[in-house]
Rosetta silent file (secondary structure, phi, psi, omega in degrees, C-alpha in Angstrom):
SEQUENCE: XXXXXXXXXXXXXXXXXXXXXXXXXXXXXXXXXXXXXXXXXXXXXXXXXXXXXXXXXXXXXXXXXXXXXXXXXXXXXXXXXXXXXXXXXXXXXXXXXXXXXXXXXXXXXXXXXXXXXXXXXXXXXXXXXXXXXXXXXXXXXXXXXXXXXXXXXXXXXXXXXXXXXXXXXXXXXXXXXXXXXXXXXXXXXXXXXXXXXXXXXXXXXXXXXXXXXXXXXXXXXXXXXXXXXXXXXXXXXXXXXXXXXXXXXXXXXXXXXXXXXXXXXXXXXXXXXXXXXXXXXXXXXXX
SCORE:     score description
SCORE:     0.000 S_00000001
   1 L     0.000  140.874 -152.117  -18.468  -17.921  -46.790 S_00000001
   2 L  -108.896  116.859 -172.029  -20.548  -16.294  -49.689 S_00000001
   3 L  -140.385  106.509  158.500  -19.474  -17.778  -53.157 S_00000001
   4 L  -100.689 -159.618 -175.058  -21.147  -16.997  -56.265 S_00000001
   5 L  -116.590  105.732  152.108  -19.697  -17.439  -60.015 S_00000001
   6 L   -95.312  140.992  139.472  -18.601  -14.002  -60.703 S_00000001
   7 E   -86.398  134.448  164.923  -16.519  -13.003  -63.355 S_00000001
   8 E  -123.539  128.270  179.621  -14.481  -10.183  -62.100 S_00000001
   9 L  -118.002  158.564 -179.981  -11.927   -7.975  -64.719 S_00000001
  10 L   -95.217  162.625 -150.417   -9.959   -5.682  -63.629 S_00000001
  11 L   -60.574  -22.334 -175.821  -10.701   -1.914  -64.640 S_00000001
  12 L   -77.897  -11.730 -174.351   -8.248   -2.110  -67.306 S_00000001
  13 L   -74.026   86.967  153.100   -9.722   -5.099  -69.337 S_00000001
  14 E   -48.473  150.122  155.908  -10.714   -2.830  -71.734 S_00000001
  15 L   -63.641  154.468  161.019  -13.747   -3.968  -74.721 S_00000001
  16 L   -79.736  152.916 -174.760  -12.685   -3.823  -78.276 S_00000001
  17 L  -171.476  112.231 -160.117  -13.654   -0.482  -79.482 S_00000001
  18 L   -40.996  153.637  170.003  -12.597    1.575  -82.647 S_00000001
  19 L   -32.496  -58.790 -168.908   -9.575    3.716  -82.271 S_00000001
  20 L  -113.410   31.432  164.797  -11.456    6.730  -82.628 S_00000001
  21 L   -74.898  123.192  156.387  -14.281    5.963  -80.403 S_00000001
  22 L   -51.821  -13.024  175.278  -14.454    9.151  -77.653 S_00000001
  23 E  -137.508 -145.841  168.005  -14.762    6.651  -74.903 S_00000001
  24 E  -163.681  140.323 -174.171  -13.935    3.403  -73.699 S_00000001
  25 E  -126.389  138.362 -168.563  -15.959    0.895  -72.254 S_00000001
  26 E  -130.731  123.151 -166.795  -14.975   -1.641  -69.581 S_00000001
  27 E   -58.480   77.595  143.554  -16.414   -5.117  -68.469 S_00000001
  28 E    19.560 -106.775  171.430  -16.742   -4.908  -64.649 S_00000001
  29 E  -157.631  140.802  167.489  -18.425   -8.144  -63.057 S_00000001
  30 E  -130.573 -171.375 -176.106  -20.206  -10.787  -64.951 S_00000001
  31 L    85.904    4.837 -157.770  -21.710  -13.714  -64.349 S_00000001
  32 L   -97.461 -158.656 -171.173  -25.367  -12.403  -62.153 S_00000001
  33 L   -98.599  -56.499 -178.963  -28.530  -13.439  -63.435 S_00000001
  34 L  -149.937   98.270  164.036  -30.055  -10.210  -63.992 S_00000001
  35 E   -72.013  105.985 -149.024  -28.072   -6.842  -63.136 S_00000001
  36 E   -97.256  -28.377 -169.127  -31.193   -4.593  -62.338 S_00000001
  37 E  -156.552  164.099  172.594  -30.077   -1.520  -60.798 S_00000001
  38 E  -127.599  144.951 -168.667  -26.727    0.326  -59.609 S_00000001
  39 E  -159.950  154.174 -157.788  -26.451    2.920  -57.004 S_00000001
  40 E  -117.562  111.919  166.883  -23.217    4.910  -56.472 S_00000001
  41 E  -104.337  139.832 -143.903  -21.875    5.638  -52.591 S_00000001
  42 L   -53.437  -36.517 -167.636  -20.471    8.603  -51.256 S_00000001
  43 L   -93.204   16.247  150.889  -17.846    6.386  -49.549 S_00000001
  44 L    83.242   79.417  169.422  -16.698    5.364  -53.112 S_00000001
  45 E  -151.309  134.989  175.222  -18.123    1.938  -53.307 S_00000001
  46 E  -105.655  107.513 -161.182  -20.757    0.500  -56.309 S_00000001
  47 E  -104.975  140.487 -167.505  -23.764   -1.929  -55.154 S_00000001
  48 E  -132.198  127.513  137.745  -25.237   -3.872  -57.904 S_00000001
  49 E   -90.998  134.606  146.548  -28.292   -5.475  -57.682 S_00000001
  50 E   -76.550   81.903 -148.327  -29.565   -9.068  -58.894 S_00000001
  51 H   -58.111  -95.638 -169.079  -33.173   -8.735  -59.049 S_00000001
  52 H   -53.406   36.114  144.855  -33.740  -12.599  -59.595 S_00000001
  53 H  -117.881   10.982  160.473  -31.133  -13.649  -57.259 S_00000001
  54 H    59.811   28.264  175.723  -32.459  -11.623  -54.807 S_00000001
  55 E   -92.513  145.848  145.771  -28.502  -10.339  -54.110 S_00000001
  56 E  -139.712  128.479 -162.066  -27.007   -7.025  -53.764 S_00000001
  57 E  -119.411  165.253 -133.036  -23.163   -7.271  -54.099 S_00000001
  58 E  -151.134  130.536  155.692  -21.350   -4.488  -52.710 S_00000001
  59 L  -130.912  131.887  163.681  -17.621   -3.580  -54.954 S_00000001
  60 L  -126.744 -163.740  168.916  -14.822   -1.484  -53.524 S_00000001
  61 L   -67.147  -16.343  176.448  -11.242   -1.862  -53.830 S_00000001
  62 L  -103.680    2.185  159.618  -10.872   -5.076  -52.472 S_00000001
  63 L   107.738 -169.176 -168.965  -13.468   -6.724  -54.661 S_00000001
  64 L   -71.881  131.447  164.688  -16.820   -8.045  -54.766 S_00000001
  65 E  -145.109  159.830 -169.805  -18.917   -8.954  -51.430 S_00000001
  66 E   -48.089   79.077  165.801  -21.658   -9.992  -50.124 S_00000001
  67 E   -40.565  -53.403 -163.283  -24.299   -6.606  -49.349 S_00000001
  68 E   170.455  142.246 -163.133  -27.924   -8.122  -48.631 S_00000001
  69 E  -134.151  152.449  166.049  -29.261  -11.281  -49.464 S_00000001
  70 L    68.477   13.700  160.154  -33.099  -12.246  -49.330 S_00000001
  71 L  -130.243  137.815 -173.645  -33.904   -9.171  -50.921 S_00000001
  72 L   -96.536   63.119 -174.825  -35.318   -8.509  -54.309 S_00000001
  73 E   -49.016  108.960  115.977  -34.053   -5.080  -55.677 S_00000001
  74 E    -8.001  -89.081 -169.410  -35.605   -3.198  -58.669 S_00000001
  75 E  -137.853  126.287  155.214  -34.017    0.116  -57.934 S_00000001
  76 E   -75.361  130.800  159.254  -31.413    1.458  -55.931 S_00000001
  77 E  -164.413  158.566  176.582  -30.752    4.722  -54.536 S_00000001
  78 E   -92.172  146.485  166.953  -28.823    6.738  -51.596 S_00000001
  79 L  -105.177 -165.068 -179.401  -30.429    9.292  -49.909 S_00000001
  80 L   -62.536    3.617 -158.573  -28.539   12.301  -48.230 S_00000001
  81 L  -116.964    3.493 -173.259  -27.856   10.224  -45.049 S_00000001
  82 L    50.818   32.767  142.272  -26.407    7.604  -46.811 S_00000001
  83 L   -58.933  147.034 -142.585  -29.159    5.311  -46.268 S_00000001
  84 E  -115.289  139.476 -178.238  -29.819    2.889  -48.788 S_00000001
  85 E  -129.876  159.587  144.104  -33.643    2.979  -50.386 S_00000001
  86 E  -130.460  132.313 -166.234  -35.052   -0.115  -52.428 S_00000001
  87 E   -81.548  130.928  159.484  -37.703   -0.729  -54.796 S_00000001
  88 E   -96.987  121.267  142.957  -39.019   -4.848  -54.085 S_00000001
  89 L   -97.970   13.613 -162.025  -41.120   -5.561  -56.501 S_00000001
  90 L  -106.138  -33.117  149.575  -41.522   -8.987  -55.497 S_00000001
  91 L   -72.841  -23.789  158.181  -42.925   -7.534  -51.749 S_00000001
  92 L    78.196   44.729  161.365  -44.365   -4.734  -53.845 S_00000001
  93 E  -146.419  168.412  165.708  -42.961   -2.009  -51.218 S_00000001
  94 E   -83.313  115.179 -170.814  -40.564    0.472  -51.023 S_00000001
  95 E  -132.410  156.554 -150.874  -37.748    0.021  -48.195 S_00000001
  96 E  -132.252  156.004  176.994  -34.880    1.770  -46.516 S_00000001
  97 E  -136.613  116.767  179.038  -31.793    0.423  -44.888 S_00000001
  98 L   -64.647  176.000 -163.483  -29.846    2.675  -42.246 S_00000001
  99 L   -71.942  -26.966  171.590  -26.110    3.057  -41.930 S_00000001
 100 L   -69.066  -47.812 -165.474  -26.905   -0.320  -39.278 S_00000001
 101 L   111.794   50.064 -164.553  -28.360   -2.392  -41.460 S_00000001
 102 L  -125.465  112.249  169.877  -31.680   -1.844  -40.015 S_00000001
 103 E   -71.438  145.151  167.895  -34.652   -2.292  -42.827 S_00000001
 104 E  -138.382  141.010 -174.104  -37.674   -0.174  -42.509 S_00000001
 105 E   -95.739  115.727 -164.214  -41.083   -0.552  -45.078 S_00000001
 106 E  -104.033  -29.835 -154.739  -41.081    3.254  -46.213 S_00000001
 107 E  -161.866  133.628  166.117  -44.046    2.436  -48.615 S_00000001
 108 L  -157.689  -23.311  170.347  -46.530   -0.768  -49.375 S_00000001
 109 L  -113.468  171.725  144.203  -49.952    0.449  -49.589 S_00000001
 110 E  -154.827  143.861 -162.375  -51.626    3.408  -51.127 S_00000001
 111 L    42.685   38.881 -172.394  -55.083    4.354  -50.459 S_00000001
 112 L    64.511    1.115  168.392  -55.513    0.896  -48.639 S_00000001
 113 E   -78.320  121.966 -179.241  -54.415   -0.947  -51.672 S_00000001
 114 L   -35.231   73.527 -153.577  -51.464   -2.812  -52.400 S_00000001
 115 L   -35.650  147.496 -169.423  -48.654   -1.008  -54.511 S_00000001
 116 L   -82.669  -34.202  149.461  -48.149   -3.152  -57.970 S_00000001
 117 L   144.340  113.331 -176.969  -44.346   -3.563  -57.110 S_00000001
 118 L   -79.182  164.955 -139.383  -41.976   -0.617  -57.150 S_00000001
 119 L  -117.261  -48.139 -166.979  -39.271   -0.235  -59.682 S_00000001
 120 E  -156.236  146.888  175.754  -37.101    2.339  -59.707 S_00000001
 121 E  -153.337  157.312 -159.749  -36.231    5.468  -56.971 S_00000001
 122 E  -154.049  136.969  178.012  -34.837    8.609  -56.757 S_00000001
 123 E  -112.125  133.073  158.554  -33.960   11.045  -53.393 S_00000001
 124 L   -89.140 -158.643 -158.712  -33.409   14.328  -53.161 S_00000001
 125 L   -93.795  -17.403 -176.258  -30.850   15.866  -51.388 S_00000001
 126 L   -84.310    3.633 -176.869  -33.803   17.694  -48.920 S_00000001
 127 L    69.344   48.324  168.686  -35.181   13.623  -48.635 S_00000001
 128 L  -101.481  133.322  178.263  -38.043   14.140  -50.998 S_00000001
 129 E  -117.750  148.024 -168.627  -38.592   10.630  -52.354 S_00000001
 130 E  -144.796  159.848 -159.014  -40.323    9.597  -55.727 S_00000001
 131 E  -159.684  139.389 -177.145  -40.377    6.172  -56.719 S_00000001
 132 E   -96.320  125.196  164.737  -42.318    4.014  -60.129 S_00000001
 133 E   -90.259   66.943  148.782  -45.024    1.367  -59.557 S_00000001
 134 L   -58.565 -140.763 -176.937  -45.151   -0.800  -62.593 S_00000001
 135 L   177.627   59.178  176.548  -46.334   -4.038  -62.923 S_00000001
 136 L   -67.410  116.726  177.045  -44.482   -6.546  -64.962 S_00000001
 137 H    98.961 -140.935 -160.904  -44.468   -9.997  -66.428 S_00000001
 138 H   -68.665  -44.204 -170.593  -47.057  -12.163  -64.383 S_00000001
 139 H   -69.533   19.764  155.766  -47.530   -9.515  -61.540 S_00000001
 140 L   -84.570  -29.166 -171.556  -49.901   -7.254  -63.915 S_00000001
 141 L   -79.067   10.562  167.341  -52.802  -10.099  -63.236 S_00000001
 142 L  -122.739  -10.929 -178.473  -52.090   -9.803  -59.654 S_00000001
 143 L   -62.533  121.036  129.252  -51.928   -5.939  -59.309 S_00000001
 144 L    78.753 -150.153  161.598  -54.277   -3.809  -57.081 S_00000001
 145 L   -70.624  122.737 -145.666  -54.242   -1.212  -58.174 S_00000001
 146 L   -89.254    0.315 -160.363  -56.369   -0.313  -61.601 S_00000001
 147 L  -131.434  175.028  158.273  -53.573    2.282  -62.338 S_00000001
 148 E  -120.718  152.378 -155.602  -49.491    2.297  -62.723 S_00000001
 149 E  -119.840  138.212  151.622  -48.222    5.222  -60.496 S_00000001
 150 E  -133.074  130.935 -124.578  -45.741    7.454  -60.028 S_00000001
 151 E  -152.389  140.031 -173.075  -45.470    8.166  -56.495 S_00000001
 152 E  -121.003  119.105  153.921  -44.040   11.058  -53.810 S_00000001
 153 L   -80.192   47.360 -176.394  -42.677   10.458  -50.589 S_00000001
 154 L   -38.880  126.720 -177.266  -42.368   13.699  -48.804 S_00000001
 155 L   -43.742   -0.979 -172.646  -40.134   13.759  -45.685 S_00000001
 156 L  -138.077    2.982  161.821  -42.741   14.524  -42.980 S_00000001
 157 L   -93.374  157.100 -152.911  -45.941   13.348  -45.486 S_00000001
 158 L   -83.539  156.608  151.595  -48.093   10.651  -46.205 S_00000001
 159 L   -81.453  156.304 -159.527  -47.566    9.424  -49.808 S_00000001
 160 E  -139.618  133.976  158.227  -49.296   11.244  -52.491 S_00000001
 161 E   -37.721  119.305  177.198  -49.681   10.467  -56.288 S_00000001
 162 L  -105.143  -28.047  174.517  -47.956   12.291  -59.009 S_00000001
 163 L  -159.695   97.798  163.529  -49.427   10.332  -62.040 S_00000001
 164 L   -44.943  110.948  163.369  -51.893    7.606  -62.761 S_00000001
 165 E   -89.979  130.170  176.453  -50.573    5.975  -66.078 S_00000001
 166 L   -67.817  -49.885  173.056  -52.183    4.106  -68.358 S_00000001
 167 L  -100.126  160.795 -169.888  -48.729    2.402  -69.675 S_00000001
 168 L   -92.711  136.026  157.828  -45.785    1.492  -67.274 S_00000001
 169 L   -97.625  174.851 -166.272  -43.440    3.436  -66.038 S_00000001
 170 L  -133.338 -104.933 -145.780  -39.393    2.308  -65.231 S_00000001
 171 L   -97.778 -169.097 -176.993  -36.817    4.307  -64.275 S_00000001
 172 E  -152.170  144.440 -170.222  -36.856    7.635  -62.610 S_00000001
 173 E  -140.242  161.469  150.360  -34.090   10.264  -62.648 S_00000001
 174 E   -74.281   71.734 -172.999  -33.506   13.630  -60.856 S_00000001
 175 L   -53.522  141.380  170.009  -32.087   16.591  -62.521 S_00000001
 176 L   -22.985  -56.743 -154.855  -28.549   17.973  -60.438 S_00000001
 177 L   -95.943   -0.001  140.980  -30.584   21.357  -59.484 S_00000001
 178 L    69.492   33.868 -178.735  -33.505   18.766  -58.440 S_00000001
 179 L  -133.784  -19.590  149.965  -36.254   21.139  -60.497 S_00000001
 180 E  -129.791  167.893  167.310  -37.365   18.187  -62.932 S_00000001
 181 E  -121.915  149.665 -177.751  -38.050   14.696  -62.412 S_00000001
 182 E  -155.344  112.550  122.154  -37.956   12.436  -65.730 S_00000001
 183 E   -49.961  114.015 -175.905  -39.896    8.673  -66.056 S_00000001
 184 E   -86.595  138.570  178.408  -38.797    6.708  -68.174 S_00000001
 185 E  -132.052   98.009 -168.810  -42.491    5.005  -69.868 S_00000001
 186 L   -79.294    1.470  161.115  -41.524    2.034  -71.426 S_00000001
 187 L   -86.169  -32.808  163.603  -44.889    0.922  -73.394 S_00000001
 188 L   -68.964  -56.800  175.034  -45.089    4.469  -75.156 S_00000001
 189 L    91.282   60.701 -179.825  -41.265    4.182  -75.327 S_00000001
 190 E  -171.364  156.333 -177.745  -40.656    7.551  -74.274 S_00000001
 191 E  -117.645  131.482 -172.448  -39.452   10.097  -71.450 S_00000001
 192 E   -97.159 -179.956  176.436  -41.353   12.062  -69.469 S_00000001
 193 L  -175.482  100.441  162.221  -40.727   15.129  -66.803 S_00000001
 194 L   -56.279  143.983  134.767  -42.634   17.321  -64.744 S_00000001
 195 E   -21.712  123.457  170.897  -41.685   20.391  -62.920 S_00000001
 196 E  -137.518  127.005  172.901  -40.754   20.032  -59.329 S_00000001
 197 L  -106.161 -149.032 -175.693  -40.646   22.932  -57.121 S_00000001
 198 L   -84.076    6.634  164.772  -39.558   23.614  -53.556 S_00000001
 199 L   -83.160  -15.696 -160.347  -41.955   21.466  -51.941 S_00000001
 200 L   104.881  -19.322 -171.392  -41.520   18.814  -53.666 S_00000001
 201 L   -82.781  143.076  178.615  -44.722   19.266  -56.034 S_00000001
 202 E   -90.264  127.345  153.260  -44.522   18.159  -59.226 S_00000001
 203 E  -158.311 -159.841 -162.349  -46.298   19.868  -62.697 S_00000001
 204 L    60.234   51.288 -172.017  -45.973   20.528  -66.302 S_00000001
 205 L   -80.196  142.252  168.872  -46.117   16.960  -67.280 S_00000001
 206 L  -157.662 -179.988  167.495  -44.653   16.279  -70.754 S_00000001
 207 E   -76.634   97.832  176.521  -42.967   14.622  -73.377 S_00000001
 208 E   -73.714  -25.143 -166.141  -38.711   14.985  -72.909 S_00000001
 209 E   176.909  133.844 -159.369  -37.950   12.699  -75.362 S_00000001
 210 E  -104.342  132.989  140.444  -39.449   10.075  -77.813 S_00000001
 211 L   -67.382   75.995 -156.195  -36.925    6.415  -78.323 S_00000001
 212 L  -109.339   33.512  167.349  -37.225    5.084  -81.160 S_00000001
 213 L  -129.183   85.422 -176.081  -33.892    2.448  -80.366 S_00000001
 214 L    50.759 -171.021 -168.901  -35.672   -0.592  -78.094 S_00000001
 215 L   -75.059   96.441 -167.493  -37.391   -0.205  -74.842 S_00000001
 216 L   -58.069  159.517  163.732  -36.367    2.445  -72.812 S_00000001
 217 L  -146.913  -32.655 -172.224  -35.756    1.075  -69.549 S_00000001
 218 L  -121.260  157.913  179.872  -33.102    3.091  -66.557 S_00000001
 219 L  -141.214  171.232 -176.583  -32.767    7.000  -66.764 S_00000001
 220 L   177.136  117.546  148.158  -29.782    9.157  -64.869 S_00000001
 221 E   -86.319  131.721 -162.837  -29.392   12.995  -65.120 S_00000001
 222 L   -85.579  163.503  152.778  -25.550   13.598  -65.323 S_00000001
 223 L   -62.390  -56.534  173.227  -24.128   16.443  -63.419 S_00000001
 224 L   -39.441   -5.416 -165.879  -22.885   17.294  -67.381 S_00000001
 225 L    62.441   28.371  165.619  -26.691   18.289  -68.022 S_00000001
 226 L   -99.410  103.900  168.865  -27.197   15.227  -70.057 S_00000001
 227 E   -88.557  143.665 -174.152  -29.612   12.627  -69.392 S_00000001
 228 E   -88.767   99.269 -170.895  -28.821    9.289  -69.757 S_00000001
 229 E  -124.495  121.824 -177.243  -31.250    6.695  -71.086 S_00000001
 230 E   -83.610   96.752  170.299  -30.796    2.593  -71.274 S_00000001
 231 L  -134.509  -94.493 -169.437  -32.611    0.774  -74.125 S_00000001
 232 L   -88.328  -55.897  164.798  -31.058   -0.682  -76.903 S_00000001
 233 L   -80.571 -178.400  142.827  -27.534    1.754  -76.576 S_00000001
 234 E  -130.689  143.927 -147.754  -27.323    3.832  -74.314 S_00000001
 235 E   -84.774  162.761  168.570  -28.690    7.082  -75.168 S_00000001
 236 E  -145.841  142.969  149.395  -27.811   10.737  -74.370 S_00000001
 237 E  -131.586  175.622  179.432  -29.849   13.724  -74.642 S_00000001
 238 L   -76.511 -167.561  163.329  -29.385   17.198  -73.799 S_00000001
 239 L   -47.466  -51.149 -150.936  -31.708   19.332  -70.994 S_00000001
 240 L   -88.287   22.067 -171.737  -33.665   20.437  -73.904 S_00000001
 241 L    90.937  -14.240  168.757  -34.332   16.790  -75.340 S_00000001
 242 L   -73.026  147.531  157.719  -32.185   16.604  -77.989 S_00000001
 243 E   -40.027  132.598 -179.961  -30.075   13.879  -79.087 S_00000001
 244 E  -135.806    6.005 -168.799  -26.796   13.720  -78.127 S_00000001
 245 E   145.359  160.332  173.420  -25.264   10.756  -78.896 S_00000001
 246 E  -158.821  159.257 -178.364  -25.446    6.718  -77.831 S_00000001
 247 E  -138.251  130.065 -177.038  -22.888    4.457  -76.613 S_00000001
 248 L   -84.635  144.650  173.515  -22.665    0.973  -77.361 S_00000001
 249 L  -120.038  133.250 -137.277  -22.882   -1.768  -75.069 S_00000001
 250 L   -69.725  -47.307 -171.228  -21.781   -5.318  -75.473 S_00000001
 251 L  -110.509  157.540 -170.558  -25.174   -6.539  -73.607 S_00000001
 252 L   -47.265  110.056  176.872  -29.247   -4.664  -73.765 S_00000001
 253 E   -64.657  164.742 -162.869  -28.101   -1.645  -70.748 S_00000001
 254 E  -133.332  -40.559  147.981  -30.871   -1.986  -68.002 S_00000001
 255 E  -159.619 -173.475 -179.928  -29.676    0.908  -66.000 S_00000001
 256 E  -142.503  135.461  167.847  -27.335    3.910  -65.316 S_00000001
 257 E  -134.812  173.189 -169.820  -25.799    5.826  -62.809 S_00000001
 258 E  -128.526  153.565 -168.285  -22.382    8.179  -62.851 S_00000001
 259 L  -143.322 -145.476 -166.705  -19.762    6.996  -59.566 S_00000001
 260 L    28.522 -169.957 -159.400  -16.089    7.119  -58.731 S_00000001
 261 L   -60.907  -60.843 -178.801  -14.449   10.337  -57.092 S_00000001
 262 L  -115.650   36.562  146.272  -15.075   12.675  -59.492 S_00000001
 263 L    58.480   46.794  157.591  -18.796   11.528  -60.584 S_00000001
 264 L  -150.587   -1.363  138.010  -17.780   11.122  -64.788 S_00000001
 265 L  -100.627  161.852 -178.708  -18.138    7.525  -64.791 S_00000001
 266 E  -138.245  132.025 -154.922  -20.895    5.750  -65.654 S_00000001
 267 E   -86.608  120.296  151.874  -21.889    2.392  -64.620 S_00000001
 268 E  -114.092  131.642  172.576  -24.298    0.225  -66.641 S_00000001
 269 E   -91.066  108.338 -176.290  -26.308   -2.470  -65.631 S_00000001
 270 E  -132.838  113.369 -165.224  -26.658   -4.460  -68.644 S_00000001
 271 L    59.926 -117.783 -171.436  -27.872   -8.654  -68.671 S_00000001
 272 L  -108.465    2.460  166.213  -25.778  -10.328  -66.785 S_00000001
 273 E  -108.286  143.238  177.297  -22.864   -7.490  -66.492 S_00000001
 274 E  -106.932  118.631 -159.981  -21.943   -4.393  -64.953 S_00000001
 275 E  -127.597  156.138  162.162  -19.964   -2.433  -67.335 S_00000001
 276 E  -144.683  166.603 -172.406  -18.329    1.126  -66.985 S_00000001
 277 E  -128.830  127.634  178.287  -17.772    4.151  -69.198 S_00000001
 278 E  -100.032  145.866  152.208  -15.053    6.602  -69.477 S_00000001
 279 E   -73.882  125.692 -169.577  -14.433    9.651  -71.799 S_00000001
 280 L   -76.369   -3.803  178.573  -11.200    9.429  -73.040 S_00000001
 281 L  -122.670 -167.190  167.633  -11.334   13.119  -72.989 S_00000001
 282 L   -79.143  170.164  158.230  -12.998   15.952  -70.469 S_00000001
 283 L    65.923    1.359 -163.414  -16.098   16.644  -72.121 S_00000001
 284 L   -61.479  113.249  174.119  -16.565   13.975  -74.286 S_00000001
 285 L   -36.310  101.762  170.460  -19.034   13.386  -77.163 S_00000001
 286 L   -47.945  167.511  161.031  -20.723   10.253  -78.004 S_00000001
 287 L  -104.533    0.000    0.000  -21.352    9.272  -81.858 S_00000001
C-alpha cells in the first residue's frame, strides 16, 4: 500500500485573499518535496510530479494515488493519444508512457552525445514534440554537451536542434493555434518564441517578454491568449508581450498548466504544493 505524508484540502479550503481580489486561490496537496511539473488529462485527472522523490501522483475524484514511482520527472506533458511524455533529467532523456504503462526512451543522445537532462515538454496536437535541455545544479560539470538546447522531435524524424543557448532554458509552452513556441530562459530572465509553421520548423527567434520579478521558471499559453509565466508571482502577459497582471502565490510557483472540464483553471506547482486558481468571474483580470 503506497503511503506518503500528503496534506490533502478539499477544493473549497480556500487561502486568505482580499475581498476584492478577481480570483481565488486554493491549496490542493501539500506535503511533496519538490512539486516540479503538472500535466492536465483529457480524462479529467491532474498528475503532479516530485522531481526529488522521483513520484508522480495521479488526483481525480477519489483522491491522491500512486502514478509512477522510480521515475524522476522535470516536465510533464500529454500528447494527442493520451500518452504521457517526460523530461528525466536525472537519466538525461526524454520518455513516453502509453495508455499500458509501457515506457519508451523517445530521446537520450544527440549527435552521439549525451543530452544535459531534459526539463520541460510540449506536444502538439499533429505529435510534433519540442522539449528544453538545461543543465542544473551539479549536472552542468557533468554535461556533454558544450551547448544548452532546445530541441524538436518530429513525428516520423530524427531529432533536430532549434537553438544552441548560451544560458539555460526551462519551461516550454505552445500557443492554442500551435504557430509559436515560447522558452522560458531563466539566466537572462526572460521569454523567448519563435515562429513555428506547418512542419513543425521553427524561426523568428526573439524576445516575448523581459521578468524583472525572480527567476522565471514554467510557461503555459492559456486558451484566453495569455501566457502564463512562474517566477516570483505568477505572471500574465498578453500575445503581444504585455503585462497583464500577476497572481500571488503562498509558495515560489515552479510551474503552470490550465485543467478541469472547461480548461479555466490553473494549477500551480509551487515548493512543496500544488495550488489552483479560479476567476471569480468569466474573464477575469489579475492586479
Amino acid at each position: 500500500m503506497w503511503r506518503r505524508a500528503f496534506v490533502i484540502l478539499p477544493f473549497a479550503a480556500l487561502l486568505p485573499a482580499e475581498d476584492d481580489s478577481p480570483y481565488r486561490v486554493e491549496k490542493l496537496i501539500g506535503g511533496l518535496q519538490y512539486a516540479s511539473s503538472t500535466a492536465w488529462a483529457r480524462e479529467n485527472y491532474l498528475l503532479i510530479a516530485d522531481l526529488p522523490a522521483a513520484t508522480i501522483t495521479k488526483i481525480d475524484g477519489k483522491g491522491p494515488s500512486l502514478f509512477r514511482e522510480n521515475i524522476h520527472a522535470g516536465g510533464l506533458a500529454f500528447d494527442s493519444e493520451g500518452r504521457l511524455l517526460i523530461c528525466d533529467p536525472v537519466e538525461r532523456n526524454l520518455v513516453r508512457i502509453d495508455r499500458k504503462g509501457k515506457l519508451e526512451v523517445l530521446a537520450d543522445k544527440f549527435e552521439g552525445k549525451r543530452l544535459n537532462g531534459p526539463n520541460s515538454v510540449v506536444v502538439s496536437k499533429n505529435g510534433h514534440i519540442w522539449f528544453t535541455d538545461p543543465a542544473f545544479a551539479s549536472s552542468d560539470k557533468q554535461k556533454d554537451l558544450p551547448w544548452y538546447g532546445i530541441y524538436h522531435l518530429p513525428p516520423k524524424a530524427d531529432l533536430s536542434l532549434v537553438a544552441k543557448l548560451t544560458s539555460r532554458p526551462n519551461g516550454i509552452a505552445l500557443s492554442p493555434d500551435s504557430k509559436t513556441l515560447y522558452v522560458v530562459d531563466s539566466d537572462t530572465r526572460t521569454v523567448l518564441a519563435w515562429d513555428v509553421d506547418k512542419s513543425g520548423s521553427t524561426s523568428g527567434q526573439r524576445t516575448f517578454a523581459r521578468i524583472t520579478t525572480g527567476v522565471p521558471n514554467g510557461v503555459h499559453a492559456g486558451a484566453d491568449g495569455r501566457v502564463y509565466v512562474s517566477a516570483r508571482r505568477l505572471l500574465i502577459f498578453t500575445a503581444s508581450g504585455e503585462p497583464a497582471g500577476n497572481i500571488e502565490i503562498a509558495e515560489k510557483p515552479a510551474d503552470v498548466t490550465f485543467g478541469d472540464s472547461d480548461f479555466t483553471s490553473i494549477y500551480v506547482a509551487a515548493g512543496t504544493s500544488v495550488y489552483r486558481v479560479r476567476w471569480k468571474s468569466k474573464g477575469g483580470e489579475a492586479n
